[in-house]
C-alpha positions in Angstrom: -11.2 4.8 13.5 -11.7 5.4 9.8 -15.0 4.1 8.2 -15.0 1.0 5.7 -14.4 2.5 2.1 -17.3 2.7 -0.8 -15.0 2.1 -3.5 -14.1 3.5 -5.7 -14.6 3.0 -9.9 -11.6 1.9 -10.2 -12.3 -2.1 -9.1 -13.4 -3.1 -12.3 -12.0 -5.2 -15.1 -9.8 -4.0 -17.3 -10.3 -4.3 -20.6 -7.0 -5.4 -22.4 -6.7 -7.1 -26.0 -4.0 -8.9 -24.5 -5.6 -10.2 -21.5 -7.7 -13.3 -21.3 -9.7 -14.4 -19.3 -10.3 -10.3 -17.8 -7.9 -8.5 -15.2 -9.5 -7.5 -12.1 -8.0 -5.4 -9.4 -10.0 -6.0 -6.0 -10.1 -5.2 -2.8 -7.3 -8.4 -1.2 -9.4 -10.8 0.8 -7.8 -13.2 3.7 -7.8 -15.8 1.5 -4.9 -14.1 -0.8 -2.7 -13.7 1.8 -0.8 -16.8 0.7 -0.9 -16.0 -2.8 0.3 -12.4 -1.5 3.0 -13.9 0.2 4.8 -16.2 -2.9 4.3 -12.7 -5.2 6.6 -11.2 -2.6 8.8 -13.5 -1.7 9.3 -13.8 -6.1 9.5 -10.5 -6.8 11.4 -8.8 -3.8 13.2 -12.7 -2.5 14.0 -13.0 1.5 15.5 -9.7 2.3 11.8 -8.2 1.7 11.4 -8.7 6.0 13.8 -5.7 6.2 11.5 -3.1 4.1 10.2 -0.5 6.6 6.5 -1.4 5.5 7.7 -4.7 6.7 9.4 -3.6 10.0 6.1 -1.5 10.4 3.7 -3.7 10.0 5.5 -6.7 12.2 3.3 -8.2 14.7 0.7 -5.9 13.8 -1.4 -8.3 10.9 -1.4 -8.6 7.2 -4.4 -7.0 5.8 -5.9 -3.3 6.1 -9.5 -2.5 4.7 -7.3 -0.5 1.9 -4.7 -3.8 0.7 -5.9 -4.5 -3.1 -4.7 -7.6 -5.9 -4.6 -7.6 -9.1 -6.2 -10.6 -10.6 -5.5 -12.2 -13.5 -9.0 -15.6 -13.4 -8.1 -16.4 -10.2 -4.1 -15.6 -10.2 -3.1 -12.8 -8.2 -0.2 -11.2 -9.8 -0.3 -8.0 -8.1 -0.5 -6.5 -5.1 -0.1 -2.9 -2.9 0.4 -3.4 0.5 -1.6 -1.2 2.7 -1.5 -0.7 6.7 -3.3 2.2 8.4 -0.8 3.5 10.9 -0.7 6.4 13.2 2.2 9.4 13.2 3.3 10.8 16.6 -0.3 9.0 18.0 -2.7 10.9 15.4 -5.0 8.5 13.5 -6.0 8.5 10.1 -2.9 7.9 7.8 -2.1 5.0 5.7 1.4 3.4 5.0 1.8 2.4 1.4 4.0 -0.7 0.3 5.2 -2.4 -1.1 3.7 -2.9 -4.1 4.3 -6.4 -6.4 3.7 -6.8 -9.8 4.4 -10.3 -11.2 7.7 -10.0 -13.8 5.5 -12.1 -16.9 2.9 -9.2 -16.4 5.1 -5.8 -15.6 4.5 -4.2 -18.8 0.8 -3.3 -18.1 0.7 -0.3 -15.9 -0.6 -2.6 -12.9 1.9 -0.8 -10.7 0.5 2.3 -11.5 -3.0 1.4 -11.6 -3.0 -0.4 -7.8 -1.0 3.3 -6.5 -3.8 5.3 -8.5 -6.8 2.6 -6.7 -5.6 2.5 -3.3 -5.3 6.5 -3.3 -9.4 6.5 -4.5 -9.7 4.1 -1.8 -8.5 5.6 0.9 -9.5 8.9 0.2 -13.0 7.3 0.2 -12.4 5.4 3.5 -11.6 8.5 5.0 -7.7 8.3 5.7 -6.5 12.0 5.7 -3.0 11.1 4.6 -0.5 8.5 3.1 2.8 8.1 3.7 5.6 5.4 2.0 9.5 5.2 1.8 10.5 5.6 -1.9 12.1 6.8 -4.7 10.4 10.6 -5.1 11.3 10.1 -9.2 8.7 7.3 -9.2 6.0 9.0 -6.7 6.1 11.7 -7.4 4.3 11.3 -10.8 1.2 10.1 -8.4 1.6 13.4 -6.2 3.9 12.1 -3.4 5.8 15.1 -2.1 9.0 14.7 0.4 7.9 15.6 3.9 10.3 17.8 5.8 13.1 16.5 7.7 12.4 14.5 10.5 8.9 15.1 10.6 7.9 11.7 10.0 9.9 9.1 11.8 10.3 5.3 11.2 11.1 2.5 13.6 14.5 1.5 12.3 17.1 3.0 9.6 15.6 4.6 6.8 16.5 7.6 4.9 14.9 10.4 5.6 15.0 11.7 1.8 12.9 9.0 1.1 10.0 9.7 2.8 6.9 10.9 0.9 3.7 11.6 1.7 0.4 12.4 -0.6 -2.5 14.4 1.3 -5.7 13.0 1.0 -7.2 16.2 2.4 -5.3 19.1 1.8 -3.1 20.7 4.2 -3.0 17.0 6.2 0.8 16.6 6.6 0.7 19.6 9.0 -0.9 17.4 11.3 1.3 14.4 11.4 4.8 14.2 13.7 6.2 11.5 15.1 7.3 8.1 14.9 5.0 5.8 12.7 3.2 3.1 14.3 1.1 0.3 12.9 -2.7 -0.1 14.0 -4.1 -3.8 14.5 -5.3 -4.9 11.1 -8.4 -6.8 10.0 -6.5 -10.1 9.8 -4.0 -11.1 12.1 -3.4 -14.9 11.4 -1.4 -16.3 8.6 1.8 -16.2 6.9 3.6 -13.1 6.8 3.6 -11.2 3.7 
């Protein structure tokens, strides 16, 4: 199992002229998992259950140690999904998705800035690796690399080109094969989001 996080810098408030009252991004509590759930179903609408973060996650809980909002008082208007999964039965990677940014706030990096926090925070939590299925034009500016061809599996279809991973310790991928698999997360109860 991978130790709690110390996090990272990176939850603070961000100082923007055009924010008020300040933007916080946080570690995402049990209690946001509602709020969580409407940014979702806005942003990505009912065919959001089909997303292989979704299909992933099913059954398996809502919240991992490494899931983080963006706050805007106390409006969460973004989120990055998080679930700490294990490849071919190895521990220690973390599945990234989806993330949710709220259209009125889309223009302030808060895509960018959750990716860039929830890599510092599972780095310090001690995941080894992160894995997602996206578009490598987008990731790739974060470090996400395509992992070879049916090295990393996923339950259900998914495009193989699509899957990237980012290695929180160098040289991880080489220890990840198989089909990925959800671990049982901190919160369980709730609506899915």
């Amino acid at each position: 199992m991978i130790e709690a996080p110390a996090y990272p810098s990176s939850f603070r408030e961000c100082s923007d002229p055009r924010m008020s009252p300040p933007l916080i991004i946080r570690p995402a509590v049990s209690d946001d998992i509602g709020e969580i759930s409407k940014l979702h179903a806005r942003v990505f609408g009912p065919g959001r259950f089909a997303r292989s973060a979704y299909r992933v996650r099913e059954g398996k809980g809502h919240l991992s140690r490494f899931c983080l909002v963006a706050c805007l008082g106390n409006a969460v208007i973004a989120s990055i999904r998080t679930t700490e999964v294990t490849v071919g039965g190895t521990a220690g990677a973390v599945l990234l998705g989806p993330v949710a940014v709220d259209g009125e706030h889309r223009s302030l990096g808060l895509g960018s800035k959750l990716i860039h926090a929830a890599l510092d925070t599972a780095k310090a939590g001690g995941a080894k690796l992160m894995i997602l299925v996206g578009d490598q034009p987008y990731y790739g500016r974060f470090g996400f690399k395509p992992v070879p061809f049916g090295q990393i599996v996923f339950p259900g279809p998914v495009n193989p080109q699509r899957i990237l991973a980012y290695e929180l310790n160098e040289g991880a991928l080489a220890g990840y094969r198989g089909l990925v698999v959800a671990e049982p997360s901190q919160n369980s109860a709730g609506p899915n989001c």
